[in-house]
C-alpha positions as CSV (number, residue, x, y, z in Angstrom):
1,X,-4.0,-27.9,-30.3
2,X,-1.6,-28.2,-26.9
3,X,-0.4,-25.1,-25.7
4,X,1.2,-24.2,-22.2
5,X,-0.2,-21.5,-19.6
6,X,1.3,-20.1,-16.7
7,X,0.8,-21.6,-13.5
8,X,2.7,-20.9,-10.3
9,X,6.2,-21.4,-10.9
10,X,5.6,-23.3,-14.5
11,X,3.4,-23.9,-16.8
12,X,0.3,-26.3,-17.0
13,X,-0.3,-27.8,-20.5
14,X,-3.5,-27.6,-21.9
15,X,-6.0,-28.8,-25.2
16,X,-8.0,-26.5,-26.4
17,X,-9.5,-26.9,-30.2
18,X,-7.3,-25.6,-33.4
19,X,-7.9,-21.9,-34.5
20,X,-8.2,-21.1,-30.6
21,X,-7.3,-17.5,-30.9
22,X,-4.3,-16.8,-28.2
23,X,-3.2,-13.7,-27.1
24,X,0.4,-13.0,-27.5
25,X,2.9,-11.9,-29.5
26,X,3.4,-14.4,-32.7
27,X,0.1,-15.8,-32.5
28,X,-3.0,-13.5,-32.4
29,X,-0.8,-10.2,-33.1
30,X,2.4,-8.9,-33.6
31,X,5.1,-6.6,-31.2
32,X,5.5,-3.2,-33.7
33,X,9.2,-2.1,-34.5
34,X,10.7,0.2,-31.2
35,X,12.3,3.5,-32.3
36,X,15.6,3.1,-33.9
37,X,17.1,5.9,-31.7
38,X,15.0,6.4,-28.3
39,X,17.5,8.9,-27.4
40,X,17.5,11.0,-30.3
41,X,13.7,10.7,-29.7
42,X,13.8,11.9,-26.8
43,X,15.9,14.7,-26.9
44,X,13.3,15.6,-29.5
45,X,10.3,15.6,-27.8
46,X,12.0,17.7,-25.2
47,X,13.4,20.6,-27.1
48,X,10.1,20.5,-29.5
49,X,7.1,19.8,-26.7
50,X,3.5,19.5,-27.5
51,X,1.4,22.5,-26.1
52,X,4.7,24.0,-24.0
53,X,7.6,26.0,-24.8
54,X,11.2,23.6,-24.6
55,X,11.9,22.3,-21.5
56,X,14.9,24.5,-21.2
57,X,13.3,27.7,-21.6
58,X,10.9,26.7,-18.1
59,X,13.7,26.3,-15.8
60,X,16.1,28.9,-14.9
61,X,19.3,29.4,-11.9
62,X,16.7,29.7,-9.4
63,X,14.4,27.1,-10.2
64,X,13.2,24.2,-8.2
65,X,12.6,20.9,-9.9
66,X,11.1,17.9,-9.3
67,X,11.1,14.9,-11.9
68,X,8.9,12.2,-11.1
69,X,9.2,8.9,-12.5
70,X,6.6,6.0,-12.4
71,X,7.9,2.9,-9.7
72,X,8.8,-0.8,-10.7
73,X,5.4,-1.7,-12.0
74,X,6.0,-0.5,-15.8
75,X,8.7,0.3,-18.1
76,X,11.1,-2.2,-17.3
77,X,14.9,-1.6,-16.0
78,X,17.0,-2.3,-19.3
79,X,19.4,0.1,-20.5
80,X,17.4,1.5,-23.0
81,X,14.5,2.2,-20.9
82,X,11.6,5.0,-20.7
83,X,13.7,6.3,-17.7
84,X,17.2,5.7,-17.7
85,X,17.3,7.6,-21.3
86,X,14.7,10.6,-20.5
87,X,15.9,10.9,-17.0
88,X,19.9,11.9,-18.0
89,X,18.2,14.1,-20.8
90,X,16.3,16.2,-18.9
91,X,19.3,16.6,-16.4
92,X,21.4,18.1,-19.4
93,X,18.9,20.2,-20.7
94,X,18.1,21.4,-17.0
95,X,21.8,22.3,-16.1
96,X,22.2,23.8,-20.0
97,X,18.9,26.0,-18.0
98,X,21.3,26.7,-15.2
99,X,19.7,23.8,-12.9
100,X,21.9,22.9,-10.3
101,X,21.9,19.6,-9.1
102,X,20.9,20.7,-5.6
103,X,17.7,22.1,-6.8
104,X,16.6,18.9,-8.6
105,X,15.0,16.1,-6.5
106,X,13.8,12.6,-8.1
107,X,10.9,11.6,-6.8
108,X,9.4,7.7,-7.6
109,X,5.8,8.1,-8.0
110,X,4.6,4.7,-5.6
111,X,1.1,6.3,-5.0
112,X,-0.1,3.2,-2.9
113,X,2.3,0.9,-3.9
114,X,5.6,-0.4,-1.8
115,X,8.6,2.2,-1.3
116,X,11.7,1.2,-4.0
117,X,15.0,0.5,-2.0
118,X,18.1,2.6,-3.2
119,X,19.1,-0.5,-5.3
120,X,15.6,-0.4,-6.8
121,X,15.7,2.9,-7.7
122,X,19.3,2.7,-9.2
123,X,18.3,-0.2,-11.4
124,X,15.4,1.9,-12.7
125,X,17.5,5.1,-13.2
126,X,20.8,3.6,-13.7
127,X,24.0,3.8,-11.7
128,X,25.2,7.1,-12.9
129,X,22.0,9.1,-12.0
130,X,22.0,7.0,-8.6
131,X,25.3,8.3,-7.7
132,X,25.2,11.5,-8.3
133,X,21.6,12.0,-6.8
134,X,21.9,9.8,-4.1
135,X,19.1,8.7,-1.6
136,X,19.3,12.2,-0.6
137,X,17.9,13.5,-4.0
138,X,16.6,10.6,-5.0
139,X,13.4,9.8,-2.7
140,X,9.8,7.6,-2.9
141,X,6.2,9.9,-2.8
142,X,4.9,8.7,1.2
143,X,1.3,9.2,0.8
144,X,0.9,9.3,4.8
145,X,3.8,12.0,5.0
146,X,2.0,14.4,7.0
147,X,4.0,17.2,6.3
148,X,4.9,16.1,2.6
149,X,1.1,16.3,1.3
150,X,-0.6,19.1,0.2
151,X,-4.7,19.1,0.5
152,X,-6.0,21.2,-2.8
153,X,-9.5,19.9,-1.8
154,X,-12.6,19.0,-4.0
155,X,-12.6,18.9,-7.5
156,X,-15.8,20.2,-10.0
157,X,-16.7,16.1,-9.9
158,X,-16.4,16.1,-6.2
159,X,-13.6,13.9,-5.8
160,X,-10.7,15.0,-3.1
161,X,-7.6,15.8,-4.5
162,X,-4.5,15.8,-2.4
163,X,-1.0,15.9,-4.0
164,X,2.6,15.7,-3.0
165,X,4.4,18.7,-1.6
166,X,7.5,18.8,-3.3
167,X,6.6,18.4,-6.3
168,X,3.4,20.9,-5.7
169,X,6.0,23.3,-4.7
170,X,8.7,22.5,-7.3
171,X,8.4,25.5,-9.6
172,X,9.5,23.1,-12.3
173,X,7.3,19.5,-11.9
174,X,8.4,17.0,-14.9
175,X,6.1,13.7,-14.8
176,X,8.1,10.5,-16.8
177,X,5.2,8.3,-17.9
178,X,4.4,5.3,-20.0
179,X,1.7,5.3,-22.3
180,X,0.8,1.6,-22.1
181,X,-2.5,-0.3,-21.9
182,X,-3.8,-0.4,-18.7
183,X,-7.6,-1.4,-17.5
184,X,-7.6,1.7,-15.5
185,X,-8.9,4.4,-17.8
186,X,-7.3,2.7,-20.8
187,X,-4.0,4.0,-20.5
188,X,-1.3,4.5,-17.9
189,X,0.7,8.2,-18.0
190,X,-0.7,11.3,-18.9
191,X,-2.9,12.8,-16.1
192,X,-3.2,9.3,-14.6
193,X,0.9,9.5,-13.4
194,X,0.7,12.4,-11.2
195,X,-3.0,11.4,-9.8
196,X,-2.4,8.1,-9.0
197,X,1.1,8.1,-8.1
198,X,1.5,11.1,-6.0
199,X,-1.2,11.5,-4.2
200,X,-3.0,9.5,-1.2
201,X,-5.5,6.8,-0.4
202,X,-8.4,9.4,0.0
203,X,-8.2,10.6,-3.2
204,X,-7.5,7.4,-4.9
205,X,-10.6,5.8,-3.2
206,X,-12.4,8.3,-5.1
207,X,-11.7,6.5,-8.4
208,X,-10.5,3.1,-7.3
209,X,-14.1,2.3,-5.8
210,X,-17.4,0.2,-6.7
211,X,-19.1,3.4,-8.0
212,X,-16.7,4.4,-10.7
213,X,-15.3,0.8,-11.6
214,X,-19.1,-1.1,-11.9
215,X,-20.2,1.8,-13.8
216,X,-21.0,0.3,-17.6
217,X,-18.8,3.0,-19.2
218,X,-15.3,1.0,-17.3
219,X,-15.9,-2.0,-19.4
220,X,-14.5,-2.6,-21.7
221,X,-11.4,-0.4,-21.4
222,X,-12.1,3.1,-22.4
223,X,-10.5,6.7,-22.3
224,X,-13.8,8.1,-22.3
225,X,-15.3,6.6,-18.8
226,X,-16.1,8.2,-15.7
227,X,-12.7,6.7,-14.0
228,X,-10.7,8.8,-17.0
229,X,-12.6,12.2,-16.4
230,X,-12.3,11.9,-12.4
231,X,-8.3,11.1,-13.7
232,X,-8.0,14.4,-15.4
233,X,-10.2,16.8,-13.3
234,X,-7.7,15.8,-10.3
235,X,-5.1,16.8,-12.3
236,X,-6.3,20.0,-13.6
237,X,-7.5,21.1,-9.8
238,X,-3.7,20.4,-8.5
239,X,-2.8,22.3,-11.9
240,X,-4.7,25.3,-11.1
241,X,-4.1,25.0,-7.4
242,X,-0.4,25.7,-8.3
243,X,-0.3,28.0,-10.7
244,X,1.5,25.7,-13.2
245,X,1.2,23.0,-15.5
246,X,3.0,20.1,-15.2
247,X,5.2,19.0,-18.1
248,X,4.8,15.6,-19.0
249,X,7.5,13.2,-21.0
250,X,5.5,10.0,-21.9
251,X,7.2,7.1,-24.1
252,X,4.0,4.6,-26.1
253,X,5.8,1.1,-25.5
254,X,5.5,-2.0,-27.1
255,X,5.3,-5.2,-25.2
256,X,9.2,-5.6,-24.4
257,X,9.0,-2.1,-22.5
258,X,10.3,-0.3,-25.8
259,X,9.8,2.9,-27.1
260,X,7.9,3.5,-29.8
261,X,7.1,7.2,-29.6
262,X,8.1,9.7,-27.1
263,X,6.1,13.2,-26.8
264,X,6.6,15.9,-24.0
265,X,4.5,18.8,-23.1
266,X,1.3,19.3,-21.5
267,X,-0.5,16.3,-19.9
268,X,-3.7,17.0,-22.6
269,X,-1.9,17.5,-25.6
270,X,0.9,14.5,-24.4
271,X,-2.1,12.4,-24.1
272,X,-3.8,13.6,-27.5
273,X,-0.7,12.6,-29.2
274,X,0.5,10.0,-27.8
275,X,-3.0,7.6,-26.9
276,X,-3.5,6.6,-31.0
277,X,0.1,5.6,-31.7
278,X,-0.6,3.3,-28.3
279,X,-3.7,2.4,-29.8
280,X,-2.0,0.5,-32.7
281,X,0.0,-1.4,-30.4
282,X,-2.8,-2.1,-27.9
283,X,-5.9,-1.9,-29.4
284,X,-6.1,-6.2,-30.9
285,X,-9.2,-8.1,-33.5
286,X,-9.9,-11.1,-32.5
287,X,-11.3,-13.3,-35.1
288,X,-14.5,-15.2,-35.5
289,X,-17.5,-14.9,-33.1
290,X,-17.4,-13.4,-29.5
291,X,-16.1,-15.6,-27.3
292,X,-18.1,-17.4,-24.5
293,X,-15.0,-18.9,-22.4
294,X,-12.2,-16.4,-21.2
295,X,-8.8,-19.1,-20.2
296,X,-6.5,-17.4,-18.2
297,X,-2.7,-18.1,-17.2
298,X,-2.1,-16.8,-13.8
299,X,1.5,-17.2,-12.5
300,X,2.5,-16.8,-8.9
301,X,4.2,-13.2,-9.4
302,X,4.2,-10.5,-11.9
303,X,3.9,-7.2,-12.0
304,X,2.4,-6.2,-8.3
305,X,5.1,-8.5,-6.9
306,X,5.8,-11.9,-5.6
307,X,2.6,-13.9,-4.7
308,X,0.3,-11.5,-6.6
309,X,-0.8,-15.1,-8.3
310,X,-1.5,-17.1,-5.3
311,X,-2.5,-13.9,-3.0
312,X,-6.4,-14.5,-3.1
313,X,-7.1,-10.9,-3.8
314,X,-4.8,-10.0,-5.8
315,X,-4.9,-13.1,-8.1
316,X,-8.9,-12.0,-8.7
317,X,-8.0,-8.5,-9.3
318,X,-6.0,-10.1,-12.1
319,X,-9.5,-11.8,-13.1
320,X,-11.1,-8.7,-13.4
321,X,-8.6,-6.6,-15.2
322,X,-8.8,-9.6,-18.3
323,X,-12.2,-9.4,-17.9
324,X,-12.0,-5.3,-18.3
325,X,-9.5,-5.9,-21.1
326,X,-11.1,-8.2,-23.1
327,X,-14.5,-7.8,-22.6
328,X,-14.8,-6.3,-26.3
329,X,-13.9,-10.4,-27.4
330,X,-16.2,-11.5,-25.8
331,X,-20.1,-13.0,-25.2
332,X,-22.7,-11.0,-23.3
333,X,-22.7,-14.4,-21.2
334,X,-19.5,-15.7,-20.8
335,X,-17.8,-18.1,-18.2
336,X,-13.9,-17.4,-16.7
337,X,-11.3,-20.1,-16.6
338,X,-8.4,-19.8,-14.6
339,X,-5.0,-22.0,-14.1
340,X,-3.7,-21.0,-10.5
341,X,-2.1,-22.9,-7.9
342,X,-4.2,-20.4,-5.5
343,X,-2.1,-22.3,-2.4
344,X,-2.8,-19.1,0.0
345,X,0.2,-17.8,0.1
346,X,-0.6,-14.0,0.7
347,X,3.1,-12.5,0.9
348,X,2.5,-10.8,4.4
349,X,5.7,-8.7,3.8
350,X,4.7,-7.3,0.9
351,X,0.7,-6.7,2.0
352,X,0.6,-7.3,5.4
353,X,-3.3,-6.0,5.1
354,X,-4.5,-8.6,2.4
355,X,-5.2,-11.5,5.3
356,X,-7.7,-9.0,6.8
357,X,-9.2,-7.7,3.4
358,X,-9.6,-11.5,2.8
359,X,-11.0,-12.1,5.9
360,X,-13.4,-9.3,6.0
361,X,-14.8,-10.0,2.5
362,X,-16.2,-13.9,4.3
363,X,-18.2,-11.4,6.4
364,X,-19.7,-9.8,3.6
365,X,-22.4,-10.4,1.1
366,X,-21.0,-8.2,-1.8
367,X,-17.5,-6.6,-2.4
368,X,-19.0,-3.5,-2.4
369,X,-19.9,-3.7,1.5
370,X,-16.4,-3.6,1.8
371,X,-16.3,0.0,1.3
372,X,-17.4,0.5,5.1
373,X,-14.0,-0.8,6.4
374,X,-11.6,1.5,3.9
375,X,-11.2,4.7,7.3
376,X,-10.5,2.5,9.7
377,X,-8.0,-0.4,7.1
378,X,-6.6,2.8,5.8
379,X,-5.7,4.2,9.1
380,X,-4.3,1.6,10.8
381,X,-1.0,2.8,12.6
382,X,0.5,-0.7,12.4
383,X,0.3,-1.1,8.2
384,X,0.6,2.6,7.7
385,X,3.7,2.1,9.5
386,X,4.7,-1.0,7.4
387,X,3.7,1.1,4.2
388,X,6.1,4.1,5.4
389,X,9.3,2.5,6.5
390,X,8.8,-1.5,6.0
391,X,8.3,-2.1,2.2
392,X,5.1,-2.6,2.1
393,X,1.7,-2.4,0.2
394,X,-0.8,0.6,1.5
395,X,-3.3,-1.1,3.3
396,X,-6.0,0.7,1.2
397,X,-4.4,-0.5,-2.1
398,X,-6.0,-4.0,-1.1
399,X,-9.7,-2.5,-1.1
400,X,-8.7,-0.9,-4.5
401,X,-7.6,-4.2,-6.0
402,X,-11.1,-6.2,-4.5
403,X,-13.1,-3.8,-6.0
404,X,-11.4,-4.5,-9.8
405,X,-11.6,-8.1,-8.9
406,X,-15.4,-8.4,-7.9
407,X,-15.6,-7.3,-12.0
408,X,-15.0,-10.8,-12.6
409,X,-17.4,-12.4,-10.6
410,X,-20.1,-10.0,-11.3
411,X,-19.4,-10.2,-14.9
412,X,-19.2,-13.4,-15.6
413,X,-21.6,-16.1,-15.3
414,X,-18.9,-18.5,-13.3
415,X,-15.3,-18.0,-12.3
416,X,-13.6,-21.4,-12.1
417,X,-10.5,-22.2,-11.1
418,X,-7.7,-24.9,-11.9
419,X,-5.2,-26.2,-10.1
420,X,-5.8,-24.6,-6.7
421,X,-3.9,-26.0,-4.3
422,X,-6.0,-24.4,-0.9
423,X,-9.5,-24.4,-2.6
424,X,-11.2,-22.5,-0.2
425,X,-9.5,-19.6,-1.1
426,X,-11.1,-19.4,-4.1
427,X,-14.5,-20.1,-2.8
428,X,-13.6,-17.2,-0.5
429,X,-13.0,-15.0,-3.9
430,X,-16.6,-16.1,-5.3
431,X,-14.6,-18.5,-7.8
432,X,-15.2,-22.4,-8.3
433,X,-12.3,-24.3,-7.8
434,X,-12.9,-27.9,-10.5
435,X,-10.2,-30.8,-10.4
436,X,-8.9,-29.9,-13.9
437,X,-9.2,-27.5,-17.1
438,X,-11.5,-30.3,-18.8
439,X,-13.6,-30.3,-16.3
440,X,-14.3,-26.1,-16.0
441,X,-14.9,-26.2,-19.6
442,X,-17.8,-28.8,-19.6
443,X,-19.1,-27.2,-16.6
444,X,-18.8,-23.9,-18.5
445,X,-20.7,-25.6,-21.2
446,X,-23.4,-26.6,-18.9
447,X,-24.1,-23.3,-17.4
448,X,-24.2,-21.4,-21.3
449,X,-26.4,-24.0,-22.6
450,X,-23.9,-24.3,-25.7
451,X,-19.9,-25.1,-27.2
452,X,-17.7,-23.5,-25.2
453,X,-16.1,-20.9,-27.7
454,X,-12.2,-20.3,-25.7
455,X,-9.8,-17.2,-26.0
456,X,-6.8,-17.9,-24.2
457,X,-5.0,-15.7,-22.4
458,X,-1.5,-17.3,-21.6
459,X,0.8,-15.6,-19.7
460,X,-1.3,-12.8,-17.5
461,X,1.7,-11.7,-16.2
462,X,3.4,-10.0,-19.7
463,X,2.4,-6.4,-20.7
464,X,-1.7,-6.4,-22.2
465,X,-3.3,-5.9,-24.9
466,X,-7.4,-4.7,-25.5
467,X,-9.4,-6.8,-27.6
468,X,-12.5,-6.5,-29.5
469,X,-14.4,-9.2,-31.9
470,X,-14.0,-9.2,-35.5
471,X,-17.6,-9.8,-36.2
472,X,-18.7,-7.3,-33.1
């Protein structure tokens, strides 16, 4: 059977036998049905919340509001999108509250991640709410603000907790999320929008680190892990710190970033209701026998940005976020293969910290060592500058994406990559670089001592699924 895997900029054809399960759409499962009417949906969800009274009855003339809405890395920018329907929505049902527009203030919810330019942001939100907010209203969460973060301090876990100001102050916070699989914690929106994306790299470390993510409740995927109940006791410390709750709109999507059930309410009861309807989108049998040979497609950009598939880092934190995913497929000794052109290029604009990170890590025996360099990476005047006012990654947000990626290597019994154009980068990751994909699978079949069993993961880049084994 011939098939074709992302590579760089293409595609690289491979064999693999017949009955190869391959996970995407058509092939190993199907995309459900979106809504008929995500507006109608919507509107629902917000006049009929789970565990809250309506949306419109929270707000009043005097009320200040703050709806935050998740950046470029989920949910997609058509016109029928998670945002530009909710977002309008809300503002009606605010100004049918009394809401002016003056005391409403859109705030992207970047956590670590690069700030969205004004023509970013309009292409998430749509012209109309662009224009009428403007950059004035319409603003990114700066995790190194150091007058737009409030410290609400250490949670019953012991994690830090730190949390944007405006929207800690808002009397009204509304969180837009997207219940989609996510290795993280198994899903993304819920509790994980507002602790992840509006708070800073010293609570995020707290989570996002060796101790929580190499813990044998993170994989495979699961709600009920360590990294889910450090997710949700952030959020109920910043709850209680604030005297409110914040009022979540979350939209389960399907693979082509549409709706397929909206909820709003509380951030428990959103994520009670809306986590099995994902479930049924997300949650994928694979057929026959655990695999023993994990084929990945890895192109040069998705959904961290351009280079994410040649940046060394970042293309092993892809690694190890399959691995998380679809470690229900497969064998308790298993081997990961890997088409990437792996040519070096790190994107310096976009993470001007990686080189270092990369750097650091051929200093080091284990990932995990890496943990001694976060204060002084994370501090760094020159990248915290880049982060606040040049487009760029948090420098911390590379130590978070290492620590996912080491999953791979420690997981697996190999790593091997195909098609790397600058081998020694992946040497540098812990991965063997091999001439072709022939030649990883009967060096794969060498180190398990039997047939090389494949599950082929095509095209990285498009939105994931979990797996588990039929016969598991």
């Amino acid at each position: 059977m011939r098939i074709s895997i992302e590579y760089g900029d293409g595609t690289l054809p491979i064999e693999v036998p017949d009955g190869t399960p391959v996970v995407r759409a058509g092939d190993l499962y199907d995309e459900p049905t979106p809504l008929e009417d995500p507006v109608a949906a919507t509107l629902e969800a917000l006049r009929n919340p789970v565990g809250s009274p309506p949306l419109r009855s929270l707000a009043n003339a005097s009320s200040r509001v703050v709806i935050g809405f998740p950046d470029r890395v989920k949910g997609g920018a058509h016109a029928t999108s998670h945002r530009r329907v909710a977002v309008p929505l809300i503002l009606d049902e605010l100004e049918r509250a009394g809401v002016k527009d003056e005391r409403i203030t859109l705030v992207c919810g970047i956590g670590l991640h690069r700030k969205n330019t004004m023509e970013e942001m309009s292409a998430l939100l749509g012209a109309d709410v662009a224009r009428r907010f403007g950059p004035e209203r319409i603003v990114n969460h700066d995790a190194e603000d150091p007058d737009g973060i409030v410290t609400v301090g250490a949670t019953e876990l012991g994690d830090h907790a730190d949390f944007n100001r405006l929207a800690f102050e808002a009397d009204l916070t509304i969180m837009l999320g997207h219940t989609m699989g996510n290795p993280y914690g198994g899903y993304s929106g819920g509790y994980k929008m507002p602790c992840t994306g509006f708070t800073t790299w010293r609570s995020i470390r707290c989570h996002h680190s060796p101790s929580t993510l190499q813990r044998d409740d993170f994989v495979p995927v699961s709600t009920t892990s360590r990294f889910r109940d450090q997710i949700r006791t952030i959020g109920q410390a910043i709850e209680r710190e604030r005297n409110a709750r914040f009022f979540s709109v979350d939209a389960v999507l399907n693979g082509r970033s549409q709706q397929l059930k909206v909820v709003a309410g509380s951030a428990n009861d959103v994520e009670a209701a809306t986590w099995p309807a994902a479930g049924q989108r997300t949650d994928v049998e694979v057929p026959g026998q655990p695999a023993n040979v994990l084929v990945l497609g890895i192109p040069r950009g998705f959904h961290y940005g351009p280079g994410m598939g040649t940046n060394p880092v970042l293309m092993r934190q892809a690694m190890g976020a399959w691995v998380t995913r679809a470690a229900g497929a497969l064998a308790r000794d298993f081997v990961v293969v890997a088409a990437t052109v792996c040519d070096g290029w790190f994107n310096d604009t976009w993470f001007p910290a990686y080189r270092d990170i990369y750097d650091t890590l051929q200093r080091l025996t284990t990932t995990d060592e890496l943990t001694a360099y976060e204060e002084a990476f994370a501090t760094d005047p020159e990248w915290v500058y880049r982060y606040r006012h040049a487009y760029a990654y948090h420098p911390f947000h590379g130590f978070s994406m290492a620590y996912m990626g080491s999953i791979a290597v420690e997981r697996a019994l190999a790593v091997h990559v195909v098609g790397a154009k600058a081998p020694g980068y992946a040497r540098g990751m812990g991965c063997v670089p091999l001439p072709s994909f022939e030649a990883a699978v009967a060096r794969a079949e060498r180190l398990l001592g039997e047939p090389a069993r494949l599950l082929v993961v095509p095209e990285v880049s498009k939105p994931a699924v979990h797996l588990r084994s039929a016969s598991a």
